[in-house]
C-alpha positions in Angstrom: -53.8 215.9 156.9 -51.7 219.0 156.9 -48.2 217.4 156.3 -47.5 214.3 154.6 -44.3 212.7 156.0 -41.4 210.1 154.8 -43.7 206.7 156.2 -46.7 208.0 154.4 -45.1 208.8 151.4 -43.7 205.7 151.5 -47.2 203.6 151.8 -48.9 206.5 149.5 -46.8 205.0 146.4 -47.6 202.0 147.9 -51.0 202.7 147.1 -51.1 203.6 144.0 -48.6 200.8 142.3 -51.2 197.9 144.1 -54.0 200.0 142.5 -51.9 200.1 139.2 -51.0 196.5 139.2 -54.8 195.3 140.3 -56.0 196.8 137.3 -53.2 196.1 134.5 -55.2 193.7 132.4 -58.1 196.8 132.4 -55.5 199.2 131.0 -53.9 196.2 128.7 -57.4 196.0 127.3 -57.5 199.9 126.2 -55.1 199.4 123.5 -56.3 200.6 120.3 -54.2 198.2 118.1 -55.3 194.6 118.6 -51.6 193.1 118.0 -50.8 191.0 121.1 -47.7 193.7 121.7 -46.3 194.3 125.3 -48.8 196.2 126.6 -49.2 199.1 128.2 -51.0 198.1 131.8 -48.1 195.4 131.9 -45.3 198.1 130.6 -46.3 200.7 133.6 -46.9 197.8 135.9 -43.4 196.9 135.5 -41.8 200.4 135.7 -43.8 201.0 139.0 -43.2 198.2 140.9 -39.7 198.2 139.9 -39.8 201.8 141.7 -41.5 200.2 144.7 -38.3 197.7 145.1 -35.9 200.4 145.0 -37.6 202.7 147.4 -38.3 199.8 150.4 -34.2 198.4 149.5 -33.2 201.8 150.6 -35.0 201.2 154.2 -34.7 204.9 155.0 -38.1 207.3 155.9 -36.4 210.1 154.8 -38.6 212.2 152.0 -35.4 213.4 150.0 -34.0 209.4 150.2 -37.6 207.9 149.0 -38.6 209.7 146.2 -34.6 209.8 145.1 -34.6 205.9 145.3 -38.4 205.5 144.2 -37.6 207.7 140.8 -33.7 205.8 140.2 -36.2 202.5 140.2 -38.7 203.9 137.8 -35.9 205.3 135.7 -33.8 202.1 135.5 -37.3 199.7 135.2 -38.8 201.6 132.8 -40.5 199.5 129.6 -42.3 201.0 126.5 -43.5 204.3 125.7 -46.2 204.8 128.5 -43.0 203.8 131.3 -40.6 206.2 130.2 -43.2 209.0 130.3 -44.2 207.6 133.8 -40.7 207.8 135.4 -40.7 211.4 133.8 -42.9 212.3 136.0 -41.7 210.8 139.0 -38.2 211.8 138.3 -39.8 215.5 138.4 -41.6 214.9 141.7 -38.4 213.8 142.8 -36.6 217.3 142.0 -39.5 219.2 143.5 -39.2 217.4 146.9 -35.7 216.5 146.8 -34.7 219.3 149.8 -38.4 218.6 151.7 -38.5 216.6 155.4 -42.4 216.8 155.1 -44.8 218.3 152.3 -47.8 219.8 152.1 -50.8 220.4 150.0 -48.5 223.0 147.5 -45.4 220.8 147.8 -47.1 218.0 146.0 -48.8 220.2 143.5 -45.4 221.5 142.4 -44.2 218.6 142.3 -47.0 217.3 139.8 -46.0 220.9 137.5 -42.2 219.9 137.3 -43.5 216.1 136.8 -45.3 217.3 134.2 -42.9 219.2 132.5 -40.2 216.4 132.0 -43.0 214.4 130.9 -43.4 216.8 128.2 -40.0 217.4 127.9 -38.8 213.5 127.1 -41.3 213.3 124.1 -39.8 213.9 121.0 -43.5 215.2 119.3 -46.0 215.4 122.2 -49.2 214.3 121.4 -52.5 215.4 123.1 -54.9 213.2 123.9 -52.1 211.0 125.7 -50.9 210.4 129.5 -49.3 214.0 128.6 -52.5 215.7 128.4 -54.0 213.7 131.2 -51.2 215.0 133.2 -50.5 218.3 131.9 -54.9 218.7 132.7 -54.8 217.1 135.8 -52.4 219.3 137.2 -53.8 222.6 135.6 -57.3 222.0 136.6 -56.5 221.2 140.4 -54.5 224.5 140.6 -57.3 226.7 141.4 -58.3 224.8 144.7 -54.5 225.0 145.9 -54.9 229.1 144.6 -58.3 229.7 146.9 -57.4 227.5 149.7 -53.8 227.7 150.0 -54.3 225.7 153.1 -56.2 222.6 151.9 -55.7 219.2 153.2 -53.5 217.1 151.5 -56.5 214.6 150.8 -58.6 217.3 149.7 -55.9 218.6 147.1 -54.7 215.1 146.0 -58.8 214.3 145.5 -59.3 217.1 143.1 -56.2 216.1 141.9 -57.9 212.3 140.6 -61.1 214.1 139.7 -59.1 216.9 137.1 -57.1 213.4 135.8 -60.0 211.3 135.5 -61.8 213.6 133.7 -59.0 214.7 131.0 -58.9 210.8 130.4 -62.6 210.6 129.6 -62.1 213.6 127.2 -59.0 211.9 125.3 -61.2 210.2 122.5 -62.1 213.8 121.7 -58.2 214.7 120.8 -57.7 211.7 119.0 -59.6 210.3 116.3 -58.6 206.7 117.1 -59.6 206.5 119.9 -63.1 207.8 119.6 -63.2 205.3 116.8 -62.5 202.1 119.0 -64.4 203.5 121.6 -61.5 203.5 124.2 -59.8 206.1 126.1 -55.8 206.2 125.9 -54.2 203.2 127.7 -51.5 205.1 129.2 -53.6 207.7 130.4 -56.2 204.9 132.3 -52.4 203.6 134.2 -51.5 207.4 135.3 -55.0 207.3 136.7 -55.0 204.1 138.8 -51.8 205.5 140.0 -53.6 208.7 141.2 -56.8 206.4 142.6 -54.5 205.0 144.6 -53.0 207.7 146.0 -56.4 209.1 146.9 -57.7 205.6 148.7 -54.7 205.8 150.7 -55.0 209.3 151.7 -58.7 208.8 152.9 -57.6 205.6 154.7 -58.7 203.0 152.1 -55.1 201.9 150.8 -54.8 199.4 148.1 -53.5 196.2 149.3 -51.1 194.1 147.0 -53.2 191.1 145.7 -51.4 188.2 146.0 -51.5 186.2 142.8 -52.1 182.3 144.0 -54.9 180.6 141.7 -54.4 177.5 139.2 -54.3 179.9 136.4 -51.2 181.9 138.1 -49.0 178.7 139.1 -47.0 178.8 135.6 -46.6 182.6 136.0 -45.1 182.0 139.4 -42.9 179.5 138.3 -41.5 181.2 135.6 -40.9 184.5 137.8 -38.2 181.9 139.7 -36.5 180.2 137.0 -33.8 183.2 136.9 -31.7 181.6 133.8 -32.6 180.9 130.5 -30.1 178.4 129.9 -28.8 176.7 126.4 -26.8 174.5 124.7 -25.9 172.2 122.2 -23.6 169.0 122.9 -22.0 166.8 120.6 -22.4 163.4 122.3 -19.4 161.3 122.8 -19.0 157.2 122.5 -20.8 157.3 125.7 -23.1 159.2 125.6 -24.6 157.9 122.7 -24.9 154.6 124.4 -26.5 156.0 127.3 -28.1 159.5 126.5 -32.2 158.6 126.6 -34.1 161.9 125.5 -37.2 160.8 127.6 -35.5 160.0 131.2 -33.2 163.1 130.8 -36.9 165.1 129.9 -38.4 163.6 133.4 -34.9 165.1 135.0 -35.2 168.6 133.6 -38.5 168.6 134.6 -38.0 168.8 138.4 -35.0 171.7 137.4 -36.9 174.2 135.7 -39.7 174.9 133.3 -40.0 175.7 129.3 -38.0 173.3 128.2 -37.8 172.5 124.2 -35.1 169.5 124.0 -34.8 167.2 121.0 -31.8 165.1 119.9 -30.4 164.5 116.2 -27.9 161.9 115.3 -25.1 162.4 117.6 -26.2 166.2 118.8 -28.3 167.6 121.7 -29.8 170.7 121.8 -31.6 171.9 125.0 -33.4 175.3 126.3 -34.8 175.5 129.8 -35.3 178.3 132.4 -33.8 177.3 135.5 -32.9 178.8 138.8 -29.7 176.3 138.8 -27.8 176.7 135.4 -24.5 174.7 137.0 -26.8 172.0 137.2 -28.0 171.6 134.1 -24.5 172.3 132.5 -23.3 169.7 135.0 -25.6 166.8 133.8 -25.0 167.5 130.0 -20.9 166.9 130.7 -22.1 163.0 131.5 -22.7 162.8 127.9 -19.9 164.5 125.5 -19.0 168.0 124.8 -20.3 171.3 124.4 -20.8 172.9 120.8 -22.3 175.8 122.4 -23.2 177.5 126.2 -25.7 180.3 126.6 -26.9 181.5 130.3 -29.0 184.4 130.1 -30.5 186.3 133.5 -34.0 186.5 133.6 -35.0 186.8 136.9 -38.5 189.2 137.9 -39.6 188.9 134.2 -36.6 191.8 133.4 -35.9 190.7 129.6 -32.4 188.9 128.8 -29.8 190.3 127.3 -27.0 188.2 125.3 -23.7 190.4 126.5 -20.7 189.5 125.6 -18.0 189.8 128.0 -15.7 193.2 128.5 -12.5 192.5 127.5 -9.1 194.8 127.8 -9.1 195.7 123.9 -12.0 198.4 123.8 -13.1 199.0 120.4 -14.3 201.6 118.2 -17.6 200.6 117.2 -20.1 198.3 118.9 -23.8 197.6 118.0 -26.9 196.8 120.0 -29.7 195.5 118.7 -33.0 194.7 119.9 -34.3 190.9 118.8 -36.8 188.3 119.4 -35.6 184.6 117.9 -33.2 182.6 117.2 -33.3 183.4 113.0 -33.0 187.0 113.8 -30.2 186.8 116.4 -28.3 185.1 114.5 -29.0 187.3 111.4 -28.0 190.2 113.6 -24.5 188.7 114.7 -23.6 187.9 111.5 -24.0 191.9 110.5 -21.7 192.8 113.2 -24.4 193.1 116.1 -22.4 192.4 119.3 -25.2 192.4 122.1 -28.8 191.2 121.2 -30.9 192.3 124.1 -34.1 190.2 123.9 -37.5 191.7 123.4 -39.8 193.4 121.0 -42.9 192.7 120.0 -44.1 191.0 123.2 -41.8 192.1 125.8 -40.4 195.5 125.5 -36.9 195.8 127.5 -36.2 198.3 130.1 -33.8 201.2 130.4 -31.8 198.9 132.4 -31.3 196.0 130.2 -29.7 198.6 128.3 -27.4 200.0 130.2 -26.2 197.2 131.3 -25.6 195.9 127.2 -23.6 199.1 127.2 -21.8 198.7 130.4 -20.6 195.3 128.8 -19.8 196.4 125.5 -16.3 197.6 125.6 -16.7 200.4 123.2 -15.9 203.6 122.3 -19.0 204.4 120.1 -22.2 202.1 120.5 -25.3 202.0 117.8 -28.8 200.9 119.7 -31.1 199.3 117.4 -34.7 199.5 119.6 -36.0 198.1 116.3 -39.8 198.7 117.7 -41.3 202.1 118.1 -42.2 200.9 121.9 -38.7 201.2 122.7 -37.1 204.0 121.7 -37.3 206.3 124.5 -36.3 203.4 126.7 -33.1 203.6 124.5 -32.9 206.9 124.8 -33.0 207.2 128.3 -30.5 204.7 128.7 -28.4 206.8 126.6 -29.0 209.7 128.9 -27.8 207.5 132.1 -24.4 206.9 130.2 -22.2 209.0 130.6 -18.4 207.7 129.4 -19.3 206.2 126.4 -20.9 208.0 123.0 -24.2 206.7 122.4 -26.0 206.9 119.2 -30.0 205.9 119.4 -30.6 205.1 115.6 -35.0 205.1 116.0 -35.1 202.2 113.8 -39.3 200.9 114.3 -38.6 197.3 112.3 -36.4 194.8 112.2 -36.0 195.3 108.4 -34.7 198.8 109.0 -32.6 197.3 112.0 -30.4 194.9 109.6 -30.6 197.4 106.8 -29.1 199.5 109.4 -26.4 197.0 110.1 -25.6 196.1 106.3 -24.8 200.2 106.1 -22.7 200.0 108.7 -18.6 200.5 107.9 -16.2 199.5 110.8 -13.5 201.3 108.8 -15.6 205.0 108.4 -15.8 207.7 111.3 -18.6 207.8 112.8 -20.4 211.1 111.3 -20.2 208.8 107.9 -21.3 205.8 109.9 -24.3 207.4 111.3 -25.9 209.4 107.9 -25.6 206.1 105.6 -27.1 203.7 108.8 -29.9 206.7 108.4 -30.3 207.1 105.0 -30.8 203.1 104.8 -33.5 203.1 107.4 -35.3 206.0 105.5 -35.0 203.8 102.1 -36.4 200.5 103.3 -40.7 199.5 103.2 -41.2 197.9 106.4 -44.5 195.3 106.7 -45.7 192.6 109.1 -48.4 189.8 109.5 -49.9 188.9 112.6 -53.0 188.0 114.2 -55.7 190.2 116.1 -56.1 189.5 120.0 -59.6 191.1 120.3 -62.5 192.7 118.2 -62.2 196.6 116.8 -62.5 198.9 114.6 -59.4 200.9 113.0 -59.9 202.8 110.0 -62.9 201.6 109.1 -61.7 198.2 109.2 -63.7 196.0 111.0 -61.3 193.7 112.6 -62.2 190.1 114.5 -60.1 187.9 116.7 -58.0 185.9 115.5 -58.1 187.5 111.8 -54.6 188.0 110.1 -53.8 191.9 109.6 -51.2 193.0 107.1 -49.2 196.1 109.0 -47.8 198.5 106.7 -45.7 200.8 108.5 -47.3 201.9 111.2 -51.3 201.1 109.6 -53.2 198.0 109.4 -54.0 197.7 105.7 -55.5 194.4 105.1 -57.9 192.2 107.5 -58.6 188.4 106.4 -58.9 185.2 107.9 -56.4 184.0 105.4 -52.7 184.5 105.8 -51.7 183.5 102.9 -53.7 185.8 101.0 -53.4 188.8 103.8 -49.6 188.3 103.1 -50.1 188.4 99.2 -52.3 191.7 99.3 -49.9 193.5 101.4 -46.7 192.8 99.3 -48.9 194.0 96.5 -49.7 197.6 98.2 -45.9 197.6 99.0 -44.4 196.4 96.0 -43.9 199.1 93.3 -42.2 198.6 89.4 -38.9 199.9 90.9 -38.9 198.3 94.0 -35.8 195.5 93.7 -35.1 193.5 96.3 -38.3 192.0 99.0 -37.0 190.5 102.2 -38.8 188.1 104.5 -38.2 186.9 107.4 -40.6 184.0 108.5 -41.9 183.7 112.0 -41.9 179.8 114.2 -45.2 179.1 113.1 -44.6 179.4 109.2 -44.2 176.5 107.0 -42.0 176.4 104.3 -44.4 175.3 101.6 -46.5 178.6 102.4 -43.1 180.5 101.7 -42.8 178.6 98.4 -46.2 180.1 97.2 -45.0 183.8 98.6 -42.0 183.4 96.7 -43.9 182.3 93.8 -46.2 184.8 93.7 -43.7 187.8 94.1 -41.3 186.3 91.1 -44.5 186.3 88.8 -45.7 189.2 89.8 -43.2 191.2 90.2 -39.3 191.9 88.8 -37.2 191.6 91.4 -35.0 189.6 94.0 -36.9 187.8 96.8 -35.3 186.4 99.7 -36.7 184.2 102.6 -35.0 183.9 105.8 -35.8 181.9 109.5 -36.3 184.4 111.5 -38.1 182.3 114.1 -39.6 185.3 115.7 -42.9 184.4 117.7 -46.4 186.3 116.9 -45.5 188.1 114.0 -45.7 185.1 110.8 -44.0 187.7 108.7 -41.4 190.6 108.9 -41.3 192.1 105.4 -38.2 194.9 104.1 -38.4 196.4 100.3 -36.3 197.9 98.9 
């Protein structure tokens, strides 16, 4: 093939996302950290697909139209780390062909340089041994075929074009230490490859088909891709309804409505969570039985993460704050420092750049903080910053949730915003940041030998303590991060911590140590512990 036109473009992408997508788990599993985090097979997954869906709502074959819409899709979808580079380097493939009806073998290559070179460019510190050098090598090595044969076939070129990728990703354990240690190469770079496999199936007639997802073990999955809403409330029964309100018949109801429902009743209050595709409904059938207290619909539809927004109204203000959280504890903890949008996420499901923009579109504000709170999700911040254009945008790169509410506690509605941003810095730099979790697989970080299901003290950004105890994983790392002139230790427990094990925490720091402790619901899921010194 000589010429690659707007159709096989089209079904080239095609390709590539069903190979991507086949072979997320495979690329989930290359993760050198064994903290069940969103991954990055399922964070590049995501992006692509969500680039895929743009590109076919467009319906046009037009080169300059498909790689415009497959890019904006990317762009807007993109989730962690390893998606933002991705939709780099689409969004430069896009600027290469942007003018092109058909392209050839040297069309696509220069498309790959300028890919490559926003990849680079949207990367703070670039780090070899990454999807950056897999990339960067993929495209260097492949330039001498285009250089002797300047008229190669476009399967030929994009073939080499694999090969040079696929081996720069066997060499990344070579550039980085960690990975040669857990025996892995980089996750990000394995997902650039399947994206390139793909390609190169197609081209030789051997596209990837999508794989349609219908087993036992996908049927929850499935359902919760349909039930759009997460819906909430608490209700206040009235004389009726505490006459008539039976928690096990209205269960069996919500049951054929949606799915994940927690619902429990206490004295004369109801409080109910479900994802459903019919929120009316649900709101409809709680009226039968007294009055509202509280009403929260969030959109979740195609796994794209919620976002709690409050509404635009006509007064715009000077300040507004964003903040990335995951539970109920540390929602509320947020809003009650002046957060107005929590955009749900973290841990286990890093946001995309559109839930962001959209929080921003919603807040009515002259100058908005975003909290990302995760290292994962900074650049998707950062890009939604860079999509914003009428509003000033400050991405504080806060890693934590401790330095996210330290961050809000600096924060001074009354200063200018120069002030604003230094101290809401400065506090972030002051604050010890620690976590407990579990491990999701066997590894070796460190020289740590690590198990699954052993409890790992995080310090920072290391894992610094391994033991099948929590308790005593959680004591040894608020030892290592404790000093004499450390004064104040904040904890936020996660949904699966009892407060008799925070009793002995709180114990042992006030004998230990000299200093103020504080324990706070935070109700997070995975992570037991969030831990902020000071």
């Amino acid at each position: 093939m000589d010429r690659l036109d707007g159709k096989s473009l089209k079904a080239m992408f095609d390709s590539g996302c069903n190979n991507l997508v086949a072979h997320k788990s495979d690329v989930d599993a290359l993760n050198v950290f064994p903290v069940p985090d969103g991954d990055t097979g399922t964070n590049m997954s995501l992006t692509f697909t969500n680039g895929i869906s743009e590109m076919y709502k467009s319906g046009s074959d037009a080169i300059p139209v498909i790689a415009k819409t497959f890019s904006r899709g990317l762009l807007m979808g993109a989730r962690g780390n390893s998606g933002v580079i991705l939709s780099q380097i689409f969004r430069g493939f896009y600027q290469a062909v942007k003018e092109k009806e058909e392209l050839n073998s040297e069309d696509i290559h220069n498309a790959f340089i300028r890919g490559k070179e926003l990849a680079y460019k949207a990367v703070m510190r670039p780090v070899e041994g990454t999807i950056l050098t897999v990339i960067r090598e993929a495209v260097e090595n492949s330039e001498e075929c285009i250089k002797n044969n300047p008229e190669i076939s476009i399967e030929d070129y994009v073939d080499e074009l694999y090969k040079a990728a696929e081996a720069s990703l066997e060499n990344t354990p070579e550039l980085l230490p960690i990975l040669k240690e857990a025996h892995v190469v980089d996750s990000g770079g394995s997902g650039l490859v399947r994206v390139l496999e793909g390609f190169n199936l197609y081209l030789h007639g051997k596209p990837v088909e999508k794989v349609e997802e219908s087993n036992e073990e996908n049927k929850d999955e499935i359902h919760e891709k349909s039930s759009g809403y997460r819906t909430e409330f608490i209700l206040s029964l009235n004389e009726k309804g505490q006459k008539t309100f039976n928690e096990n018949r209205i269960r069996q109801m919500l049951e054929n409505m949606g799915n994940n429902i927690t619902l429990y009743s206490d004295d004369n209050e109801v409080k109910l969570r479900i994802n459903t595709m019919s929120p009316g409904e649900i709101l409809t059938l709680g009226q039968r039985y007294g009055e509202y207290k509280k009403v929260l619909v969030e959109n979740i539809q195609d796994e794209l993460s919620p976002s709690i927004i409050e509404p635009i109204n006509n007064t715009k203000k000077k300040y507004g704050i964003i903040a990335v959280s995951s539970g109920e504890g540390l929602d509320k903890i947020f809003k009650d420092y002046r957060v107005n949008t929590i955009v749900s996420g973290g841990q286990t499901m890093n946001p995309s750049t559109e839930d962001f923009v959209n929080a921003i579109k919603n807040l009515n504000a002259e100058n908005i903080y975003l909290l990302p709170n995760n290292s994962n999700i900074i650049m998707s911040c950062e890009q939604a910053a860079h999509v914003i254009d009428d509003k000033n945008i400050i991405v504080l790169r806060t890693t934590s949730i401790p330095q996210g509410i330290t961050a809000c506690i600096s924060f001074n509605p009354e200063a200018e915003v120069e002030a604003n941003t230094e101290a809401m810095k400065e506090a972030i730099d002051y604050i010890k940041s620690g976590a407990v979790t579990y491990s999701i697989k066997d590894t070796q970080i460190d020289g740590k030998e690590i198990k699954a299901g052993d409890y790992m003290g995080l310090y920072e950004k290391d894992i610094v303590v391994v033991e099948n105890n929590r308790l005593e994983v959680m004591k040894e790392l608020l030892s290592l991060m404790c000093e004499e002139d450390s004064e104040v230790v904040t904890i936020f427990k996660g949904n699966d911590v009892e407060d008799s094990e925070c009793d002995e925490i709180k114990a042992f720091l006030e004998e230990k140590f000299d200093l103020e402790v504080d324990i706070l619901n935070g109700d997070q899921p995975v992570y037991s512990y969030y831990i902020g010194v000071e």
